[in-house]
Structure formats: C-alpha cells, structure tokens
PDB file of N, CA, C and O in Angstrom:
ATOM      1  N   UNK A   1       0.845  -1.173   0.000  1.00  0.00           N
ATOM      2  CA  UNK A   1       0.000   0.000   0.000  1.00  0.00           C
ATOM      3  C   UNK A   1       0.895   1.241   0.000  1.00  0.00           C
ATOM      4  O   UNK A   1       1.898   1.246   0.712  1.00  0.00           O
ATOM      5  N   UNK A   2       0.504   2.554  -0.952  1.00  0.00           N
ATOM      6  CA  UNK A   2       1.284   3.370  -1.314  1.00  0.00           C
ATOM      7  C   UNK A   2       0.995   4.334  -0.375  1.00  0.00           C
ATOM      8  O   UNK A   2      -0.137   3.945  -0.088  1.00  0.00           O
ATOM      9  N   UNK A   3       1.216   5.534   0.485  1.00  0.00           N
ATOM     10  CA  UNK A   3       1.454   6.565   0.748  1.00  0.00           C
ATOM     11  C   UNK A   3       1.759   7.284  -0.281  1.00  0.00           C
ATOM     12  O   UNK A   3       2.481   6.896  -1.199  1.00  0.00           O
ATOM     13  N   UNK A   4       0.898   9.067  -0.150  1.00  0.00           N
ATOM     14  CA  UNK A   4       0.955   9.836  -1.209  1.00  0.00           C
ATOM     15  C   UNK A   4       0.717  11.201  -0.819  1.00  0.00           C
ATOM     16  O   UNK A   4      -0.366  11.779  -0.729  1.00  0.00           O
ATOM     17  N   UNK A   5       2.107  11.721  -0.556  1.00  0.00           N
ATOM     18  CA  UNK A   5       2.241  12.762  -0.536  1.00  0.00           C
ATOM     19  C   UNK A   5       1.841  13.705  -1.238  1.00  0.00           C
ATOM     20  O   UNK A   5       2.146  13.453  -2.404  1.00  0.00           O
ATOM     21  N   UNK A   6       1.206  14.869  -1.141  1.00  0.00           N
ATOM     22  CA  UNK A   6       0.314  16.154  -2.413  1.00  0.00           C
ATOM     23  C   UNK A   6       1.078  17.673  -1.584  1.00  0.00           C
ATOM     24  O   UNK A   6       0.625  18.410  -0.707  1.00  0.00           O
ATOM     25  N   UNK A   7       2.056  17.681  -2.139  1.00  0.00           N
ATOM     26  CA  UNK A   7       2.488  19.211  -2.062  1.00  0.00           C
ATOM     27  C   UNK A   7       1.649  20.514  -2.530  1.00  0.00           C
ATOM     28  O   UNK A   7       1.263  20.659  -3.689  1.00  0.00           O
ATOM     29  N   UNK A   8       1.458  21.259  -1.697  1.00  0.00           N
ATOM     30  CA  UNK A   8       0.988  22.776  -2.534  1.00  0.00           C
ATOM     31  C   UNK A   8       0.778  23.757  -1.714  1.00  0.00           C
ATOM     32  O   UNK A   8       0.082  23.589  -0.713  1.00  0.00           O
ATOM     33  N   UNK A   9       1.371  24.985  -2.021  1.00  0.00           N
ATOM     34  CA  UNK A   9       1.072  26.572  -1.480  1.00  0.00           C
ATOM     35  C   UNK A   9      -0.391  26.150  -0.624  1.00  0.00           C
ATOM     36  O   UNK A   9      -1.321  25.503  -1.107  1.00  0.00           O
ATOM     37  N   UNK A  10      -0.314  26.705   0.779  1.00  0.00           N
ATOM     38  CA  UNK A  10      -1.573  27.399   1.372  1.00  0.00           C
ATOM     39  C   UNK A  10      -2.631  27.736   0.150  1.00  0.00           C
ATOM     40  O   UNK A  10      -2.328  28.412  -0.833  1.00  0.00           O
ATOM     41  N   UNK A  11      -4.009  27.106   0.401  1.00  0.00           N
ATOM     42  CA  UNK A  11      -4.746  28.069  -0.364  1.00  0.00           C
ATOM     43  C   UNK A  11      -5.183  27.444  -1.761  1.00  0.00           C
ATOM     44  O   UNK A  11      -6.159  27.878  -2.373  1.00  0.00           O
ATOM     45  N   UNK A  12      -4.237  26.187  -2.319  1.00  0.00           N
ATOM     46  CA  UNK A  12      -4.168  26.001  -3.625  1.00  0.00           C
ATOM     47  C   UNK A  12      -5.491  25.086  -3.848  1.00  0.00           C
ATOM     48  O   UNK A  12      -5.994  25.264  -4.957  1.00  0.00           O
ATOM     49  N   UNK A  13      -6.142  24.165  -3.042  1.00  0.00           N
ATOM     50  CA  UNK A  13      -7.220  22.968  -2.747  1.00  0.00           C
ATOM     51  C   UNK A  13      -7.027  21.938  -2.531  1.00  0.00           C
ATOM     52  O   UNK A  13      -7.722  21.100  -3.105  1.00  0.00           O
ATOM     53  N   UNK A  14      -6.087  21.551  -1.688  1.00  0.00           N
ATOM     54  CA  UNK A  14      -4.830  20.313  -1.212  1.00  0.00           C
ATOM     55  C   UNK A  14      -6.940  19.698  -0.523  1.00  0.00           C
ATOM     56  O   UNK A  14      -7.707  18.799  -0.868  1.00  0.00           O
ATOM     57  N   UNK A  15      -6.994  20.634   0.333  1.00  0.00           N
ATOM     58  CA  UNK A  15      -8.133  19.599   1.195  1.00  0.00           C
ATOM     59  C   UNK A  15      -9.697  19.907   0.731  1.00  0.00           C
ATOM     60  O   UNK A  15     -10.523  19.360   1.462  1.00  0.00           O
ATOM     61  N   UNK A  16     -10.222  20.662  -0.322  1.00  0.00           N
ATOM     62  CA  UNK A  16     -10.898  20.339  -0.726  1.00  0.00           C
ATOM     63  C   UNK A  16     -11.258  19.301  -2.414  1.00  0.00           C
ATOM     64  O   UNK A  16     -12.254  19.111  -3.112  1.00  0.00           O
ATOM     65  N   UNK A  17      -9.884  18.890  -2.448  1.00  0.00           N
ATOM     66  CA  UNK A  17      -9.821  17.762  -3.134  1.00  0.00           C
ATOM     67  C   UNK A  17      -9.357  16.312  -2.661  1.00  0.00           C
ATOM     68  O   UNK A  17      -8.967  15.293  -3.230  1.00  0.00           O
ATOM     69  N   UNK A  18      -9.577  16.696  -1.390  1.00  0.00           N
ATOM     70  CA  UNK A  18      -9.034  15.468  -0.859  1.00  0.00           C
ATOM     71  C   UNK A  18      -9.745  14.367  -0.407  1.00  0.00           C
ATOM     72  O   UNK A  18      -9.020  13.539   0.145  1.00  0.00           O
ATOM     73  N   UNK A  19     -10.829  14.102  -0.452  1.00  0.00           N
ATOM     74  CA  UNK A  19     -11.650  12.814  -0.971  1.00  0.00           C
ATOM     75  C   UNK A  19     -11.323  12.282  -2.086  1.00  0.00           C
ATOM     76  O   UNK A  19     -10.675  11.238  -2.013  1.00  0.00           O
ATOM     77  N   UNK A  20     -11.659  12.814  -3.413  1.00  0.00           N
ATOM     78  CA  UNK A  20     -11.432  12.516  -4.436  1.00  0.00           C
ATOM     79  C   UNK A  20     -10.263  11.806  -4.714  1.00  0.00           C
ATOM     80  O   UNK A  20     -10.181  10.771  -5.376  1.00  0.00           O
ATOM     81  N   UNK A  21      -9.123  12.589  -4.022  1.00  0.00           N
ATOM     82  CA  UNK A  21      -7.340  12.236  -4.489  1.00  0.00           C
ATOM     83  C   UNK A  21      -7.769  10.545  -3.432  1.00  0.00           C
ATOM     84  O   UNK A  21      -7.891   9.386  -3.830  1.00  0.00           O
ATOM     85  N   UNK A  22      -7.884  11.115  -2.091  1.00  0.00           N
ATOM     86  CA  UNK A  22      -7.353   9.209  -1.627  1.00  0.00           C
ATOM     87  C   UNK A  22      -8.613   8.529  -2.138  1.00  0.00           C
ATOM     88  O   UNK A  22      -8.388   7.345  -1.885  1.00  0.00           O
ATOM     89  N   UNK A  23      -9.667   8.588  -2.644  1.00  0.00           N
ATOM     90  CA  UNK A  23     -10.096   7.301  -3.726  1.00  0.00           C
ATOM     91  C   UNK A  23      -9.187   6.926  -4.983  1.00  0.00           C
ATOM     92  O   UNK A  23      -8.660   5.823  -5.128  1.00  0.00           O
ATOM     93  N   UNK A  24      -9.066   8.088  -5.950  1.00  0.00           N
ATOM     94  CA  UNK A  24      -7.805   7.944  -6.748  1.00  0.00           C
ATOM     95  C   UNK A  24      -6.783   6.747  -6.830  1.00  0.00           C
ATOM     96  O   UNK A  24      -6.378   5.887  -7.612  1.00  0.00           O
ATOM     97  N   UNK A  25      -6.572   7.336  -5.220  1.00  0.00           N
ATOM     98  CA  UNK A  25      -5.207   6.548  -5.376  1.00  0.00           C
ATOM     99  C   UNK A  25      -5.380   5.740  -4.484  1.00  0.00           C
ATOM    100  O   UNK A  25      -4.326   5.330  -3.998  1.00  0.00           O
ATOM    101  N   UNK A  26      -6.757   5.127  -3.844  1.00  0.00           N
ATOM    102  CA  UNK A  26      -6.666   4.033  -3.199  1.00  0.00           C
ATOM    103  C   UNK A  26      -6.200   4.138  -1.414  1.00  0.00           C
ATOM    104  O   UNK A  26      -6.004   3.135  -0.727  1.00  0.00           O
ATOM    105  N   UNK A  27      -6.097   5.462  -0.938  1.00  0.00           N
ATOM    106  CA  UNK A  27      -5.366   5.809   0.307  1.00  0.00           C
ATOM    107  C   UNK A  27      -6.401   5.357   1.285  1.00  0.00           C
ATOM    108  O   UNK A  27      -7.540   5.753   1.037  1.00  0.00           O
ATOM    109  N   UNK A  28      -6.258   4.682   2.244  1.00  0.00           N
ATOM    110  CA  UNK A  28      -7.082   4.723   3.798  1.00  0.00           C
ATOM    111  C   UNK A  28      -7.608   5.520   4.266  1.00  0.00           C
ATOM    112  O   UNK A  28      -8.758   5.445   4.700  1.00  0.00           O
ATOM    113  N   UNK A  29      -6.812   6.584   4.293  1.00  0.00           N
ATOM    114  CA  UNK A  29      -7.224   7.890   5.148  1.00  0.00           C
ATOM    115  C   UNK A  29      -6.265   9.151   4.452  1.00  0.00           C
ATOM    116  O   UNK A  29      -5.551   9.049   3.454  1.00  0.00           O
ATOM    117  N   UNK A  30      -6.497  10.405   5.336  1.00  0.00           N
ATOM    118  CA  UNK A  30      -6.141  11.582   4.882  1.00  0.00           C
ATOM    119  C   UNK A  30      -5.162  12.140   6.051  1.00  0.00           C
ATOM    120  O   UNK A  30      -5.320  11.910   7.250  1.00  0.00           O
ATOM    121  N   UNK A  31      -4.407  12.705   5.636  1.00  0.00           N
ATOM    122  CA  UNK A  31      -3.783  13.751   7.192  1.00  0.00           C
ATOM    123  C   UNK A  31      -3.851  14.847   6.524  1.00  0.00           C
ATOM    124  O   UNK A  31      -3.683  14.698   5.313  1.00  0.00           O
ATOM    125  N   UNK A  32      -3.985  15.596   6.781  1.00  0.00           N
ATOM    126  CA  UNK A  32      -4.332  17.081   6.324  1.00  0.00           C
ATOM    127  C   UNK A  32      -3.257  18.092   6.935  1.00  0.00           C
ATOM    128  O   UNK A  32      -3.278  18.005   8.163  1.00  0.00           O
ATOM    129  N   UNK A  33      -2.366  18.983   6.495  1.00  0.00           N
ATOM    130  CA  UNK A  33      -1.710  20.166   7.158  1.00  0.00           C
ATOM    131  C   UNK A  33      -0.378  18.710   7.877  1.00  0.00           C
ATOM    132  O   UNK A  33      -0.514  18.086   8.930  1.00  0.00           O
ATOM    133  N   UNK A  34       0.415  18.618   7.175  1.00  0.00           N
ATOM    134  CA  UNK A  34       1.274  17.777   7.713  1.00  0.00           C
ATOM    135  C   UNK A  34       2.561  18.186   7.634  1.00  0.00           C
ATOM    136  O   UNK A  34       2.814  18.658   6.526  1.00  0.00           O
ATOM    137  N   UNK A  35       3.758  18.182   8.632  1.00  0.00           N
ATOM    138  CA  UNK A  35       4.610  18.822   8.625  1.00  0.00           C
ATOM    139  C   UNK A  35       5.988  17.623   9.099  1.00  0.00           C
ATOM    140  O   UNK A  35       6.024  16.696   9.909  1.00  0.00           O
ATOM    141  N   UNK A  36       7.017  18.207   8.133  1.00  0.00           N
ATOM    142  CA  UNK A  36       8.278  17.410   7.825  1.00  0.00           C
ATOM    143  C   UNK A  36       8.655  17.017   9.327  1.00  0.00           C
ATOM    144  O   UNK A  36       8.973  17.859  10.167  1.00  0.00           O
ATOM    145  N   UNK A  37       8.602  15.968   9.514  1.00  0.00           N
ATOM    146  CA  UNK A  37       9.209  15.406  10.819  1.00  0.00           C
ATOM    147  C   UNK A  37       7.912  14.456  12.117  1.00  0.00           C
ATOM    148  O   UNK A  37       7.903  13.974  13.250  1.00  0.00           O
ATOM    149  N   UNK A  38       7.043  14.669  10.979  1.00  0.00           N
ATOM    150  CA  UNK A  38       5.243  14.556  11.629  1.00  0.00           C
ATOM    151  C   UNK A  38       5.718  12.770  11.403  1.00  0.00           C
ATOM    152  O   UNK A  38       6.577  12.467  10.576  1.00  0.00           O
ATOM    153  N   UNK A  39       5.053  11.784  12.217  1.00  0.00           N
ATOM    154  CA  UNK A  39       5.232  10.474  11.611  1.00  0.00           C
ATOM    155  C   UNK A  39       4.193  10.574  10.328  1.00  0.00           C
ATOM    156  O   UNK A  39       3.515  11.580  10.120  1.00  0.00           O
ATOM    157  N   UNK A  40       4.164   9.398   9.503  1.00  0.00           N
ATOM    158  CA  UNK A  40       3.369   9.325   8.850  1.00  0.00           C
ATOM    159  C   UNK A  40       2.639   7.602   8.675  1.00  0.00           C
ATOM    160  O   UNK A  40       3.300   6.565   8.635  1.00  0.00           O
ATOM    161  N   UNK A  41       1.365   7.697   8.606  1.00  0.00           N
ATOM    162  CA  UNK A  41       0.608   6.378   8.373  1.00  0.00           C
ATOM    163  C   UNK A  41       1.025   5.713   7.316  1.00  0.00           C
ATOM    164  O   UNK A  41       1.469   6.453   6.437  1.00  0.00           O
ATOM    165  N   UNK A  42       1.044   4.544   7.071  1.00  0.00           N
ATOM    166  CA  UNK A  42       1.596   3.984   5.671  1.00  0.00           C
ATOM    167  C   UNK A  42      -0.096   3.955   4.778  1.00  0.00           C
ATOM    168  O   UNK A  42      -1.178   3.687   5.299  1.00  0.00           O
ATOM    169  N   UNK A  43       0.177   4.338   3.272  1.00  0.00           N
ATOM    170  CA  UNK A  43      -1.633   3.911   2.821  1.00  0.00           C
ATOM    171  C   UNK A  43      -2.232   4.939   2.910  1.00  0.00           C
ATOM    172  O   UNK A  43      -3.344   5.044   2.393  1.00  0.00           O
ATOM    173  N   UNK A  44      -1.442   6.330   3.828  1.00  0.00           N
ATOM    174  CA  UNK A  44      -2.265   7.632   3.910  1.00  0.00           C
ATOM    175  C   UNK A  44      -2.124   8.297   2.644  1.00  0.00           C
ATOM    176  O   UNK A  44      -1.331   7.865   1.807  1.00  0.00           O
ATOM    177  N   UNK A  45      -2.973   9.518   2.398  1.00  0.00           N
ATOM    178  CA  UNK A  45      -2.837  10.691   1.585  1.00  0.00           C
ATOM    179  C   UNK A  45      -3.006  11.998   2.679  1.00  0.00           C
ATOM    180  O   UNK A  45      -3.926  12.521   3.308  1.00  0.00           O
ATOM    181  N   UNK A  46      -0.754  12.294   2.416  1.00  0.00           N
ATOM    182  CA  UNK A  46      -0.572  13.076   3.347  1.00  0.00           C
ATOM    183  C   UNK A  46      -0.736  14.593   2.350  1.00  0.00           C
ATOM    184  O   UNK A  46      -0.153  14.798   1.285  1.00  0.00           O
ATOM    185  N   UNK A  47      -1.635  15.474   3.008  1.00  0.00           N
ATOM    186  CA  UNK A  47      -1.329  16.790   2.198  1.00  0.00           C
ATOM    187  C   UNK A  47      -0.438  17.971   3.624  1.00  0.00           C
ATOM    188  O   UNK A  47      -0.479  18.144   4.842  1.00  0.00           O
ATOM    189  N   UNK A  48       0.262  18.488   2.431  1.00  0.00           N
ATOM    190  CA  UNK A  48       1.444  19.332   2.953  1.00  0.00           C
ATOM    191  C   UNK A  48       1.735  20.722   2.259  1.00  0.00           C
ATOM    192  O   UNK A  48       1.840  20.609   1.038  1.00  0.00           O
ATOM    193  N   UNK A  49       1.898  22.068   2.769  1.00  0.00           N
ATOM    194  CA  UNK A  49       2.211  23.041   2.150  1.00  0.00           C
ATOM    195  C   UNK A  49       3.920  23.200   2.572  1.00  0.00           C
ATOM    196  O   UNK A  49       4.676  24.054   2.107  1.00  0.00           O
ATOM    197  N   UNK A  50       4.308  22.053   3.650  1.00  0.00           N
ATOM    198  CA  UNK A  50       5.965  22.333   4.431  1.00  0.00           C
ATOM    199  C   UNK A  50       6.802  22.171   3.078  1.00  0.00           C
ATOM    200  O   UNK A  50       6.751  21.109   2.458  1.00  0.00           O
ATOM    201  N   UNK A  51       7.587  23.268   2.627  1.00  0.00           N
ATOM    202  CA  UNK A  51       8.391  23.224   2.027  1.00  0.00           C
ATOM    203  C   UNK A  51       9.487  22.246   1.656  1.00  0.00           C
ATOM    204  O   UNK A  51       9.874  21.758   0.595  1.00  0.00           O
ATOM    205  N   UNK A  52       9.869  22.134   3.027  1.00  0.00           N
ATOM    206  CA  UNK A  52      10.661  21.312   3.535  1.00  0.00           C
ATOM    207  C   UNK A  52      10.640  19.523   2.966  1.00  0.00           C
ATOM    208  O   UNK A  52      11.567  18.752   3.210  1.00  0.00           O
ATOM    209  N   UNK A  53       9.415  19.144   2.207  1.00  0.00           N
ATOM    210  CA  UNK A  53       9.139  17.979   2.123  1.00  0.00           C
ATOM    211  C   UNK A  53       9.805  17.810   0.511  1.00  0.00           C
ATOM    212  O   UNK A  53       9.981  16.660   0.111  1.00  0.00           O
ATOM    213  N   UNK A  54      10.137  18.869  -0.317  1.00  0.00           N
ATOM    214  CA  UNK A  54      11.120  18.760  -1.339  1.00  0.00           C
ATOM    215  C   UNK A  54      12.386  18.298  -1.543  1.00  0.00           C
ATOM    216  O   UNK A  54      13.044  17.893  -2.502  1.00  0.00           O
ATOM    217  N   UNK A  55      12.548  18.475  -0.344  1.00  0.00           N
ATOM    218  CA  UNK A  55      13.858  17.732   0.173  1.00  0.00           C
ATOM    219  C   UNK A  55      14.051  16.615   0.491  1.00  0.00           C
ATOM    220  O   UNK A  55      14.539  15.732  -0.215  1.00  0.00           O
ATOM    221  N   UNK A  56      13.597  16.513   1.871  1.00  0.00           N
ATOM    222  CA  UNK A  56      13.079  14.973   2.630  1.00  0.00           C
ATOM    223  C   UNK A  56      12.981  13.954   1.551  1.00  0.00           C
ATOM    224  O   UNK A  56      12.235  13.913   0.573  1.00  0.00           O
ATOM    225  N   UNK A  57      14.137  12.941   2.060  1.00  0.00           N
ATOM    226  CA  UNK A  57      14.224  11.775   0.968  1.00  0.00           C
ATOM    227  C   UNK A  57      12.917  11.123   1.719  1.00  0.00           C
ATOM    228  O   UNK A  57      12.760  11.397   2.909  1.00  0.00           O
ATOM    229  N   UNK A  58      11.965  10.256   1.046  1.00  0.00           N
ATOM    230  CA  UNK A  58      10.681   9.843   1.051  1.00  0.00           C
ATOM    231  C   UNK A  58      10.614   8.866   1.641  1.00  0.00           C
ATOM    232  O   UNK A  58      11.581   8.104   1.624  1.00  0.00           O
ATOM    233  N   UNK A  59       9.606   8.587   2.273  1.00  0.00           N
ATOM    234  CA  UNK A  59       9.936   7.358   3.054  1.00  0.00           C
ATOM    235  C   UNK A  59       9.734   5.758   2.306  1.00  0.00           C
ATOM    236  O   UNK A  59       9.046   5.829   1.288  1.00  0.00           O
ATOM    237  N   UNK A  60      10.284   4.160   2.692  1.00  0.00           N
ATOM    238  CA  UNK A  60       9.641   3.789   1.738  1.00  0.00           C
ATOM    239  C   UNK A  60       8.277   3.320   1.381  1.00  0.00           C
ATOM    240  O   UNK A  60       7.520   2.948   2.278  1.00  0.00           O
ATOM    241  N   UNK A  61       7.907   3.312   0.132  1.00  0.00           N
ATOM    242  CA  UNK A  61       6.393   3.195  -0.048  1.00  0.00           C
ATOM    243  C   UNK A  61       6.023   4.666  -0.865  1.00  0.00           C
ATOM    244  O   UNK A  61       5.033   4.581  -1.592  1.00  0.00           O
ATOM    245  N   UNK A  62       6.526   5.645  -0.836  1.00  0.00           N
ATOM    246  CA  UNK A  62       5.363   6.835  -0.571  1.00  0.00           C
ATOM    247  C   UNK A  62       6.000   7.509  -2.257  1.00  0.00           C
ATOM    248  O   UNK A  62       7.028   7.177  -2.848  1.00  0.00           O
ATOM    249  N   UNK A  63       5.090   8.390  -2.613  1.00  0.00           N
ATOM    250  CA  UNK A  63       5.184   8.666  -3.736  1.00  0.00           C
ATOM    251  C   UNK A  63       4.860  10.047  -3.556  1.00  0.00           C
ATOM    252  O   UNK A  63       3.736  10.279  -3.110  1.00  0.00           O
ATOM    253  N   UNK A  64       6.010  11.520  -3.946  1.00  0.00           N
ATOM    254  CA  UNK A  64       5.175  12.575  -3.722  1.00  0.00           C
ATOM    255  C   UNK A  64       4.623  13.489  -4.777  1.00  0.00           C
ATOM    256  O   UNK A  64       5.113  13.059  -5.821  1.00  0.00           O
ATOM    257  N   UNK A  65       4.034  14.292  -4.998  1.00  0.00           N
ATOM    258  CA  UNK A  65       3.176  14.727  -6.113  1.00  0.00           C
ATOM    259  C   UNK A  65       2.869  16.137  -5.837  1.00  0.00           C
ATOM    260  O   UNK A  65       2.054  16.432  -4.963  1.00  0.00           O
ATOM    261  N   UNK A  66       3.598  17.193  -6.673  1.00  0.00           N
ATOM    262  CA  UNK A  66       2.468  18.563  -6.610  1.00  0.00           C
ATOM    263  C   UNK A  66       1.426  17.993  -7.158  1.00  0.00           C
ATOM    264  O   UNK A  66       1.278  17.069  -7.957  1.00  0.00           O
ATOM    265  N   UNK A  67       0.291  19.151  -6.236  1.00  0.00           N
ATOM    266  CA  UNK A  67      -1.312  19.081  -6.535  1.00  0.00           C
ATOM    267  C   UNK A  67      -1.934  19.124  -8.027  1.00  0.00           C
ATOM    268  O   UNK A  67      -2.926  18.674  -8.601  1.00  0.00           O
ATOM    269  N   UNK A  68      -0.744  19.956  -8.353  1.00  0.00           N
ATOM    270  CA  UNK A  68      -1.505  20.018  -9.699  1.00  0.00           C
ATOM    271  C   UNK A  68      -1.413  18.698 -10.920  1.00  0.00           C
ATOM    272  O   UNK A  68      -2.280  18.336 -11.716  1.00  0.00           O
ATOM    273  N   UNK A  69      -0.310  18.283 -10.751  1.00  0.00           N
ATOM    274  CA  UNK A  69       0.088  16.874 -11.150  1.00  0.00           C
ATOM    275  C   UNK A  69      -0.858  15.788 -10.542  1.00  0.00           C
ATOM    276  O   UNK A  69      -1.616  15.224 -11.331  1.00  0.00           O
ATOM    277  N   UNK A  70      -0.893  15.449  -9.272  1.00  0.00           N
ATOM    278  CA  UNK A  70      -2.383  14.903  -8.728  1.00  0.00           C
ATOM    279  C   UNK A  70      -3.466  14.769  -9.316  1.00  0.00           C
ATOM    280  O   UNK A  70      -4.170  13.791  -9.568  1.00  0.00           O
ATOM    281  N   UNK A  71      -3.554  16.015  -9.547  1.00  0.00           N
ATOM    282  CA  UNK A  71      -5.074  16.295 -10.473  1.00  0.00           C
ATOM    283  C   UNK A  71      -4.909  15.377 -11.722  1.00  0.00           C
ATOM    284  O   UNK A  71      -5.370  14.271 -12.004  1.00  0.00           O
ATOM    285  N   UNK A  72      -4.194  16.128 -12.276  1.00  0.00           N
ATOM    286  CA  UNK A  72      -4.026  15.825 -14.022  1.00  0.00           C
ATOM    287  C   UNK A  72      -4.063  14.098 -13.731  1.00  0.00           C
ATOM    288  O   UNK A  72      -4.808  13.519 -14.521  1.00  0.00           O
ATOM    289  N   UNK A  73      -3.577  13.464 -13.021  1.00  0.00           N
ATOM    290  CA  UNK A  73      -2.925  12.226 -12.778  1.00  0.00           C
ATOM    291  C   UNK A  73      -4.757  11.444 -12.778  1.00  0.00           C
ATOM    292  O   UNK A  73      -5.164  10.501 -13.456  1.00  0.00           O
ATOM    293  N   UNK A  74      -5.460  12.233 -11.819  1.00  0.00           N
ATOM    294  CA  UNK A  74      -6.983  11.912 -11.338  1.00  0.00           C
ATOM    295  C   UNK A  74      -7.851  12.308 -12.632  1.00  0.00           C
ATOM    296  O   UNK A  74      -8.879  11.692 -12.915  1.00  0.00           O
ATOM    297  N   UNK A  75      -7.439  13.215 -13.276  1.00  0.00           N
ATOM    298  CA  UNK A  75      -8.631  13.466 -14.442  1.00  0.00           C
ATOM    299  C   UNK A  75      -7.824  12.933 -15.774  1.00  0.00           C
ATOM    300  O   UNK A  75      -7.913  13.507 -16.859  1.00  0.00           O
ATOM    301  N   UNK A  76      -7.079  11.841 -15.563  1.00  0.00           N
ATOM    302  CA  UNK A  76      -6.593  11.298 -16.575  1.00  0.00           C
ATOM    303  C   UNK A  76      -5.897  11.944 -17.918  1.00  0.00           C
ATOM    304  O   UNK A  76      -5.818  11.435 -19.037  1.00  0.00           O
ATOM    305  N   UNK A  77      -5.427  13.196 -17.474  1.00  0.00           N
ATOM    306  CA  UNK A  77      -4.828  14.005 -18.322  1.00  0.00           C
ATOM    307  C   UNK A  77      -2.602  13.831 -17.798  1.00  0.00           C
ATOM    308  O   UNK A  77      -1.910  14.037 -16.801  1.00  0.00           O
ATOM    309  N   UNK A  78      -2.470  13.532 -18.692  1.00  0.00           N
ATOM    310  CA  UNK A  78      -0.718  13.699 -18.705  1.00  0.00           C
ATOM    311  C   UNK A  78      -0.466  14.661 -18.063  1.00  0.00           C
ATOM    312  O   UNK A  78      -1.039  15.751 -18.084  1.00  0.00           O
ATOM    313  N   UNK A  79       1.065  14.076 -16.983  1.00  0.00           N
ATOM    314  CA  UNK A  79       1.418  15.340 -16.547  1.00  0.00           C
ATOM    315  C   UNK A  79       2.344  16.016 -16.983  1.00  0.00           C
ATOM    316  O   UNK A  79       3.098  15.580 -17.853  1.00  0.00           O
ATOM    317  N   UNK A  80       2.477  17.383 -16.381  1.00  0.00           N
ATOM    318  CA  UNK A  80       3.269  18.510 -17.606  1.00  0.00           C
ATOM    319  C   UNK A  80       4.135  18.662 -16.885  1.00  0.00           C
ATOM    320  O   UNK A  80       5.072  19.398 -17.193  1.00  0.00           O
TER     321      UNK A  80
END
C-alpha cells in the first residue's frame, strides 16, 4: 500500500480535493496540514504546504506529487 504525498502553497485545494485524491489513489485515510518530521501512516494521503518535504528523501512506499500533477494524474490528463 502506497502513501501519497500532495504538495501545494496554502490556499491552492490540497483539502478540498481530498476525498477525491485518496479514492484515486486508493489511500485509507487523509492527514491534512502535515509537517516534515510529523510520523506518517503507511496507505495515507498526506497533504502538505511544508516546504521542507522537497527535500526529505521519502519514506519507503510513498510517492510525492504537486497538486496540480495529482489532479491531471486523477482526471486522466498527462502530466506537464
């Protein structure tokens, strides 16, 4: 089971797309507002505006994704 990180600016719709994204992708649950050093659930869809998570080598399992790539990924459009 994958963990799936969704990067994006405050503001962008990290959590009002966030039903949609963990059906998508099959996630358990959601953590919402999650910050680099936070544990993380395995199977979650973690959303994050912490910068910091660009860096952070990933844990294993987890796959991370700007939002907007997410999307495209969910409405079956290629990402750019």
């Amino acid at each position: 089971m994958r963990t799936i990180i969704i990067y994006a600016e405050q503001g962008k719709g990290k959590t009002r797309n966030a039903e949609r994204l963990k059906e998508h992708f099959g996630c358990v649950g959601v953590e919402d507002d999650w910050r680099v050093g936070e544990p993380i659930i395995r199977g979650t869809l973690v959303l994050t505006n912490d910068d910091a998570v660009l860096e952070m080598p990933l844990p294993p399992n987890a796959d991370l994704l700007r939002l907007d790539a997410a999307l495209s990924l969910m409405e079956g459009r290629p990402r750019g």
